[in-house]
C-alpha positions as CSV (number, residue, x, y, z in Angstrom):
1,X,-20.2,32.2,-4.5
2,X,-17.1,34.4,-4.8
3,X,-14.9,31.8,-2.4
4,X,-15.6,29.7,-4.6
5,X,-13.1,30.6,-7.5
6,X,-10.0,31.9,-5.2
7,X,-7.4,30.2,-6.2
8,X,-6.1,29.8,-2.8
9,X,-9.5,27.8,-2.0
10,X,-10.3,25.2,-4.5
11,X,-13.4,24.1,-3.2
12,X,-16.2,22.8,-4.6
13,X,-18.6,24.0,-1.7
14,X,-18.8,26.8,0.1
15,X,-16.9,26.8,4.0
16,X,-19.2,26.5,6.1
17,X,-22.7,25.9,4.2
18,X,-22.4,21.6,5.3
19,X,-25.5,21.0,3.2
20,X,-25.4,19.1,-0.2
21,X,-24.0,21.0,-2.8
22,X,-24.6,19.1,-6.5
23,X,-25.4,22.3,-8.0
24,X,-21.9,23.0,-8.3
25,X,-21.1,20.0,-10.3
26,X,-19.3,20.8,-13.8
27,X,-15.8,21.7,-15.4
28,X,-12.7,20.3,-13.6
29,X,-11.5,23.6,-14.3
30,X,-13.0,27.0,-12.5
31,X,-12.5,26.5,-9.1
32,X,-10.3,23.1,-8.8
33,X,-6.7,22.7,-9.1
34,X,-5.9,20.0,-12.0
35,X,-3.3,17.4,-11.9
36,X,-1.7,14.5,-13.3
37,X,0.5,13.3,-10.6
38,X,-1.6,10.1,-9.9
39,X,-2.0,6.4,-10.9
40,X,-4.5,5.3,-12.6
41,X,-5.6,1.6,-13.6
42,X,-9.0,0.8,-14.9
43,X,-8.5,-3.1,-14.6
44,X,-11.2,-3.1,-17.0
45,X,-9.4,-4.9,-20.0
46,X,-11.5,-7.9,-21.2
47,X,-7.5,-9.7,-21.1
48,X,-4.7,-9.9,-19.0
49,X,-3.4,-6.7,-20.1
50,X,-2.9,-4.0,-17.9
51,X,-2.9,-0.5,-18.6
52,X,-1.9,2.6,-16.4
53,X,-2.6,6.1,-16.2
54,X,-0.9,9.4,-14.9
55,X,2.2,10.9,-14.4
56,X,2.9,7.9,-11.5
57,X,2.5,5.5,-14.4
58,X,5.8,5.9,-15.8
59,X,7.8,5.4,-12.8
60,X,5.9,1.7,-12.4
61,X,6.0,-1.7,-13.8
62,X,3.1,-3.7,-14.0
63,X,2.7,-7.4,-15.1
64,X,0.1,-8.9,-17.5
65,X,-2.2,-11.4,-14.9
66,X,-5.5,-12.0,-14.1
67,X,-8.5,-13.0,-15.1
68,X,-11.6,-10.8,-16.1
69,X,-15.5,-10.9,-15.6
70,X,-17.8,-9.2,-17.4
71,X,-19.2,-6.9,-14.4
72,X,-18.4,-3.4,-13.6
73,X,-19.8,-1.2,-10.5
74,X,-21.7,2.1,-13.0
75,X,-22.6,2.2,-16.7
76,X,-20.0,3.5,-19.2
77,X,-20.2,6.4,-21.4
78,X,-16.8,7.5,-22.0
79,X,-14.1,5.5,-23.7
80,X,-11.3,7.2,-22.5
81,X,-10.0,3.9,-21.1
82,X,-9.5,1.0,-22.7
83,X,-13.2,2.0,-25.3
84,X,-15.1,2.0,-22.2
85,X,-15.0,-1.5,-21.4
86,X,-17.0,-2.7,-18.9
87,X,-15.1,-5.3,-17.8
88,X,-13.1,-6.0,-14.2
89,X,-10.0,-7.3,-12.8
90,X,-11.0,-11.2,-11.5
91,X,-8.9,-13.0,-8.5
92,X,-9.4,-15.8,-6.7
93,X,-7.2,-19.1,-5.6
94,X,-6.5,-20.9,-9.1
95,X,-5.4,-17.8,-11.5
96,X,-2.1,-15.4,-11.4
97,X,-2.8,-11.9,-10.8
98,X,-1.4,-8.7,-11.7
99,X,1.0,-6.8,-9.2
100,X,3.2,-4.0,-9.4
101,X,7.0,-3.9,-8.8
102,X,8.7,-2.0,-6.0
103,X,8.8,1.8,-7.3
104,X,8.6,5.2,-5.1
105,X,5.3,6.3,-6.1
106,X,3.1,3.9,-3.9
107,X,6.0,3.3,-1.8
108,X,7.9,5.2,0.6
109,X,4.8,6.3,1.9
110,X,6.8,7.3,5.4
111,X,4.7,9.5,7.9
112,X,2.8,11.3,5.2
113,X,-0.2,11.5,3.8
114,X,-1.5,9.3,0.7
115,X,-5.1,8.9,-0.7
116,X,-6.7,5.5,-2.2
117,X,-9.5,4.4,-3.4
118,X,-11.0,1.9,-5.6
119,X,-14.4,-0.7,-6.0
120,X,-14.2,-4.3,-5.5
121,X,-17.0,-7.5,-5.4
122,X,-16.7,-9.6,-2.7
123,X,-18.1,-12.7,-4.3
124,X,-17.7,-15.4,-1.9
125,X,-15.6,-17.5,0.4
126,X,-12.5,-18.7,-1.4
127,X,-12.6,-22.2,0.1
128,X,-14.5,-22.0,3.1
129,X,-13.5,-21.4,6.3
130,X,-12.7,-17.6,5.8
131,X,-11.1,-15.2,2.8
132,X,-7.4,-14.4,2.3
133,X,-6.4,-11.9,0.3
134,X,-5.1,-8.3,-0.6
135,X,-4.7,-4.9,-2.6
136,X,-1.8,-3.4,-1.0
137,X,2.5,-4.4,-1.0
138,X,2.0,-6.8,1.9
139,X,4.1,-10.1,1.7
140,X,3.1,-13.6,4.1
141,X,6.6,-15.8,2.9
142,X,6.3,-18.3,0.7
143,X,2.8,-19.5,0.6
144,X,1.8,-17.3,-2.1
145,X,0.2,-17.7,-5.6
146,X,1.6,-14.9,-7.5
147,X,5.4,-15.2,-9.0
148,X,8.0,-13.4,-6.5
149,X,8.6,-9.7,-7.1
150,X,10.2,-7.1,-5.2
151,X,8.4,-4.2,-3.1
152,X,6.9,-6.6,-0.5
153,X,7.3,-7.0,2.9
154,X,5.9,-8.6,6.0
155,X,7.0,-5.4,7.9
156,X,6.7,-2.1,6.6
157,X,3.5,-2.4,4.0
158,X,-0.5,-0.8,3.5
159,X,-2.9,-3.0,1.9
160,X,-6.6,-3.4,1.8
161,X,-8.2,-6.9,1.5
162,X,-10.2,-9.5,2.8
163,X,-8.8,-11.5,6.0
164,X,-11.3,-14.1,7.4
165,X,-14.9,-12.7,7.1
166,X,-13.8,-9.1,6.8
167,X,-12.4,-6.4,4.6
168,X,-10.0,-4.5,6.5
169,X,-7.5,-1.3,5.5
170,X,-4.4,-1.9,7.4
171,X,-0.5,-0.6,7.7
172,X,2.6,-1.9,8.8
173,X,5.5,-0.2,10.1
174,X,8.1,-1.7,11.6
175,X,6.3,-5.2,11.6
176,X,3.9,-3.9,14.1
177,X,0.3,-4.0,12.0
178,X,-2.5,-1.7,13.0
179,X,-6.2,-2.0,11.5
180,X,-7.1,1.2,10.5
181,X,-10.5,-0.1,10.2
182,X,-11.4,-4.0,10.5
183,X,-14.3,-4.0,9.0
184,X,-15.0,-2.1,6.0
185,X,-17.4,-4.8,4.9
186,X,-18.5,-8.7,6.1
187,X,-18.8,-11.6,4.3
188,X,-22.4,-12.2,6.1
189,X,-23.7,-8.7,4.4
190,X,-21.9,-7.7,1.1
191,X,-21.8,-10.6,-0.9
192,X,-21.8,-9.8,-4.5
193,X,-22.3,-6.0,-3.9
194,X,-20.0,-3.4,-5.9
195,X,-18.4,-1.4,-3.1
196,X,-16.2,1.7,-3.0
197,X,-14.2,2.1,-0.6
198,X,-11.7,5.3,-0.1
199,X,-8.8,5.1,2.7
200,X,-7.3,8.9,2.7
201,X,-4.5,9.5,5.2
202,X,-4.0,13.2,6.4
203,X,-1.5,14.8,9.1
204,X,-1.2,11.0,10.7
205,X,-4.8,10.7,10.6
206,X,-6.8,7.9,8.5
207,X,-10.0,8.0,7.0
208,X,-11.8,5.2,5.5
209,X,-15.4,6.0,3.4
210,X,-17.1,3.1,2.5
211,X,-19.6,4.4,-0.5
212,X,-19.6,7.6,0.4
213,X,-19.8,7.8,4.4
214,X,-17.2,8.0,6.9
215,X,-16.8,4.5,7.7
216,X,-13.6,4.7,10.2
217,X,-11.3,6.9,11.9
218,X,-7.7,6.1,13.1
219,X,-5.1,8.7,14.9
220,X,-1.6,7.6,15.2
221,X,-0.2,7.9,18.7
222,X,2.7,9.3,17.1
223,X,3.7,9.4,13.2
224,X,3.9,6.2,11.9
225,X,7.1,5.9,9.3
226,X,6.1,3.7,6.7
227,X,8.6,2.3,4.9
228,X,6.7,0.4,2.0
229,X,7.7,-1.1,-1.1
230,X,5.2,0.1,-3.4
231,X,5.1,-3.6,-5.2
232,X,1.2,-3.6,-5.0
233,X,-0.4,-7.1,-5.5
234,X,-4.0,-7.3,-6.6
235,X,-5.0,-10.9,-5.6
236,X,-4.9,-13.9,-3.4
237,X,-3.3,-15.1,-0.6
238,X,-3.0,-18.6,-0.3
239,X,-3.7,-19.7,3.0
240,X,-4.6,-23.3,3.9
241,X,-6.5,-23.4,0.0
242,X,-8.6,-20.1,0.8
243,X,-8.4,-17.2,-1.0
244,X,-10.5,-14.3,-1.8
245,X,-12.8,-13.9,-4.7
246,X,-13.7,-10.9,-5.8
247,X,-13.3,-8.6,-8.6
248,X,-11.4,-5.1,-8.5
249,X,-11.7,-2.1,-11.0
250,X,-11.1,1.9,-11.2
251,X,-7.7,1.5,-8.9
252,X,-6.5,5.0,-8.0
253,X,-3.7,6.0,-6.2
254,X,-1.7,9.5,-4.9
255,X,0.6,10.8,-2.3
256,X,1.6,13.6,-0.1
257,X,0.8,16.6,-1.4
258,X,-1.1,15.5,-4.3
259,X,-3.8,14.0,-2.9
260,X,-7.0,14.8,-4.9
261,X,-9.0,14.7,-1.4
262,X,-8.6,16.9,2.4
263,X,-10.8,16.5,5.1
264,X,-11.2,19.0,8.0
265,X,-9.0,18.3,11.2
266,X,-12.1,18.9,13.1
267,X,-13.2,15.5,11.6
268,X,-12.8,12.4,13.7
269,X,-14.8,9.5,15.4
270,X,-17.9,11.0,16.0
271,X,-18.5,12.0,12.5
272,X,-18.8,8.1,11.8
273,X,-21.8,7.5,9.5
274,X,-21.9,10.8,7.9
275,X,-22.0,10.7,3.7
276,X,-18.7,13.0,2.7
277,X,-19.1,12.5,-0.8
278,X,-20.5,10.8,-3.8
279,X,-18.2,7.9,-5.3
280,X,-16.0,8.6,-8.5
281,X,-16.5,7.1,-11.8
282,X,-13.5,7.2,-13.0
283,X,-14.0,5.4,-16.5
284,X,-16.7,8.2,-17.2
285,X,-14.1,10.7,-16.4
286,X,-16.5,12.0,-13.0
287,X,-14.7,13.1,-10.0
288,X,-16.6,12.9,-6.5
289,X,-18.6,16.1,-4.9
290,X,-18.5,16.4,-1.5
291,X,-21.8,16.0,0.2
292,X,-20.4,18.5,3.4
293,X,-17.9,21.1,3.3
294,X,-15.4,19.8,5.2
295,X,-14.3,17.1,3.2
296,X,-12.9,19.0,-0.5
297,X,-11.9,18.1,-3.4
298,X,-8.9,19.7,-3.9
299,X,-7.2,18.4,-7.1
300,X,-8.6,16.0,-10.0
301,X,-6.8,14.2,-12.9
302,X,-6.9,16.7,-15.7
303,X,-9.5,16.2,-18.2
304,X,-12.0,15.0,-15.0
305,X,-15.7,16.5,-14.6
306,X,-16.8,16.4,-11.4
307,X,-20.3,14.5,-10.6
């Protein structure tokens, strides 16, 4: 136990052990380094209101959209955010939708490292024939449903969305896209299930947890510069009259050096299927424990337990 509270180690498992480890869960404080350099949006308002969190929040500009449903992934007992409403942010192909302006905090990722996660409801085809839709700074043209707004781009973007009958993290550099995994989740399998879903990029490495367990592993050839916008869109595309309809809350974003999450270089494509960690509640103020030792928590937001 005495690794556990060097401050050069914030871990909250022992090197090594691999085994779960929930006994450990408490303060935010002890062994883990705290932090507020983050962005956080509930998108739990029960209006189109949108409210932001962490020292990222004042660098970005968010508009009032979207609809809300009366849903939400966990129970609430804290009312940090918004009194612990347990409402979530609703898209689909006939409503605006909120979306962030171009700013350096979710953009500019360039070749390093950035950490994401969030829970969405994928509640059905938009208009047959396939879903179209994203959470990310990617930009189609014209054919869109939300008004312009700058951080886009068809080139250089990340997102995470729905395109045809699968839910797929993606990045593009240099208008050259690459799946970093193309199928988090199907429509044939997880509709109307709350899913979490965590994309952590690491020394030009990605990762992609999908409740918990390693769902997808990518390793750039070589580092990949991209040069995003950071003007983050949380809805629809609108392709042909489809769209995707789902509902999105507990949005959390950080990059470079302070991601909340590390994962052991040893980790890779043959650790697929193995549960990492247990999924944050954010609105209770719970941060994740890592099931195995190699995947740490090494920051939270301050103020955060960890579950």
């Amino acid at each position: 136990m005495k690794d556990f509270y060097k401050k050069e180690a914030p871990l909250l498992g022992l090197q090594g052990s691999g085994g779960g480890l929930g006994f450990l869960a408490g303060s935010a404080s002890g062994g883990i380094q705290e932090s507020n350099e983050y962005l956080y949006m509930p998108l739990n308002e029960s209006s189109g209101s949108r409210t932001k969190f962490g020292n990222y929040a004042s660098s970005v500009t968010i508009n009032n959209g979207g609809q809300y449903d009366y849903s939400h992934p966990y129970n609430i007992n804290d009312n940090t955010y918004n009194n612990g409403q347990i409402y979530s942010h609703r898209f689909n192909g006939h409503t605006d939708t909120c979306y962030l302006n171009a700013n350096t905090k979710l953009g500019g990722v360039g070749t390093g490292d950035l950490c994401w996660d969030m829970y969405y409801r994928w509640i059905g085809e938009g208009n047959g024939g396939g879903s179209y839709g994203y959470v990310g700074d990617y930009s189609r043209g014209s054919s869109q449903l939300y008004p312009s707004h700058t951080g886009i781009s068809a080139n250089e973007n990340v997102l995470c969305g729905a395109i045809g009958a699968n839910v797929k993290a993606v990045f593009a550099d240099g208008g050259t896209y690459t799946d970093v995994n193309s199928s988090l989740t199907t429509n044939s399998s997880n509709f109307n299930t709350w899913v979490h879903v965590l994309i952590l990029r690491q020394s030009n490495k990605w990762y992609t947890f999908v409740n918990g367990v390693l769902d997808g592993y990518y390793a750039e050839s070589s580092p990949a510069d991209i040069q995003n916008g950071g003007g983050f869109h949380f809805g629809t595309i609108d392709r042909g009259g489809h769209w995707w309809n789902v509902r999105i809350t507990d949005f959390m974003w950080q990059k470079g050096n302070d991601s909340f999450y590390s994962i052991d270089s040893s980790v890779g494509s043959g650790n697929i299927g193995t549960t990492y960690f247990t999924k944050p509640q954010y609105k209770n103020k719970l941060m994740a424990i890592p099931s195995n030792s190699s995947f740490s928590i090494v920051k939270a937001p301050t103020g955060f337990t960890t579950e």
